[in-house]
Phi, psi and omega in degrees: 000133190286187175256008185262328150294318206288290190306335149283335173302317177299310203285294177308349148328281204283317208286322192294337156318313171297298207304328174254005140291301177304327160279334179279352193263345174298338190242345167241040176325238245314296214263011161254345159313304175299316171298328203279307169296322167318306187307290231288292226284285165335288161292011159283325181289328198264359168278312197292301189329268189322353188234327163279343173307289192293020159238331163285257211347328185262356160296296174308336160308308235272316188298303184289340156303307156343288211306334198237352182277304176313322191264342165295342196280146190281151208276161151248204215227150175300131178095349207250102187309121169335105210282132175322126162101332211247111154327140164217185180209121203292326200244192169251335188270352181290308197284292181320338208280326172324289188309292216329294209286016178246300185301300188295351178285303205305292183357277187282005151250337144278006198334315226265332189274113151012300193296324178309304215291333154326305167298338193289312187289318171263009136287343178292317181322291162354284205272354162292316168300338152289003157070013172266096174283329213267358196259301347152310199282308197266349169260249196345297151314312149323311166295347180263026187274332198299159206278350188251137167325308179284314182279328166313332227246323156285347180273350180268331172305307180300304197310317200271342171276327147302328157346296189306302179297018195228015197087016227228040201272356181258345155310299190269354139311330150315307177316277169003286211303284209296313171336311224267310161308322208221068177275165199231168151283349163277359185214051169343138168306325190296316176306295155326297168340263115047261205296313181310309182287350192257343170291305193287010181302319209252311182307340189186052189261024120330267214321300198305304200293335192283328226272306201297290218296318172291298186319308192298341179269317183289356187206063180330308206247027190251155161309288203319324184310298192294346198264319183292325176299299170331296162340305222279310165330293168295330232236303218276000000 
């Protein structure tokens, strides 16, 4: 076969390919149509999706940043002049009451969002300085739901220390316990440890002194070491 047939052959190839591509889309008009739209409308939801994520997401930082500025600010101090210019606040429960309702906005309005699920955690903070326990109680549980690890792992620390202060030590032994099973980088198993061993000082203190002796042999060189080899110290 010459080359001038293989390239008609080819060329013939091609056209009954089209040529029956064109017929099927002719006989499937309504549902290639339909399909075509589907394609537009679906990635139009998920361009539109994306561009309102990013625009809460940068409300919610934004609110909760308000939020962490007010509640970062340093107390003053007796005797000590107001810096020009800088809101300060006498108390811790004066500063919280400030922060709260900007944590509690971000909260119920962003729960779904990283920024939310935060404001949540630190509302609890809030209304424990605002001496609102059962309020303090029912948002911190809700954080130790959160989707980020590290912040769960500081709202069960917080949670299981209110516990504690309500009476409630075999609840925040729990806490304690799973942190402690499950360490983060905001809250080091040694750190738990720590929180644990100082519930059991009055309550179980054998249990304290072994939990103070493991920190101090597993982290040598850390603040938990040295805070714990005090402990061990004071105990004896």
């Amino acid at each position: 076969m010459d080359t001038q047939t293989r390239h008609a052959l080819k060329q013939d190839k091609f056209v009954n390919a089209t040529t029956s591509g064109l017929e099927w889309v002719g006989e499937h008009r309504t549902n290639v149509i339909a399909w075509l739209i589907g394609v537009v409308v679906a990635v139009a939801i998920v361009v539109i999706s994306f561009v309102l994520y990013q625009k809460r997401e940068t409300a919610a930082n934004l609110v909760l940043g308000q939020a962490m500025d007010i509640y970062e600010t340093p107390l003053t101090q007796p005797n000590q002049p107001a810096e020009p210019g800088l809101k300060t606040y006498a108390t811790a429960a004066e500063r919280a009451k400030a922060a709260y309702p900007l944590y509690r906005q971000t909260a119920d309005q962003y729960g779904w969002l990283t920024a939310g699920q935060m404001a949540r955690y630190f509302a609890g903070l809030t209304e424990l300085d605002m001496g609102q326990k059962p309020a303090a109680e029912a948002d911190l549980e809700k954080a130790t739901h959160a989707g980020n690890g590290n912040l769960a792992a500081l709202a069960k620390i917080a949670l299981a220390n209110l516990y504690e202060q309500t009476g409630r030590n075999s609840q925040a032994v729990t806490l304690f316990q799973d942190v402690i099973a499950h360490p983060t980088t905001s809250v080091p198993k040694s750190e738990a440890q720590l929180q644990l061993a100082q519930l059991y000082e009055t309550t179980q203190p054998q249990e304290a002194r072994r939990l103070y002796a493991e920190i101090k042999d597993q982290d040598k060189q850390t603040d938990a070491a040295q805070i714990a080899t005090q402990k061990l110290q004071s105990l004896k």
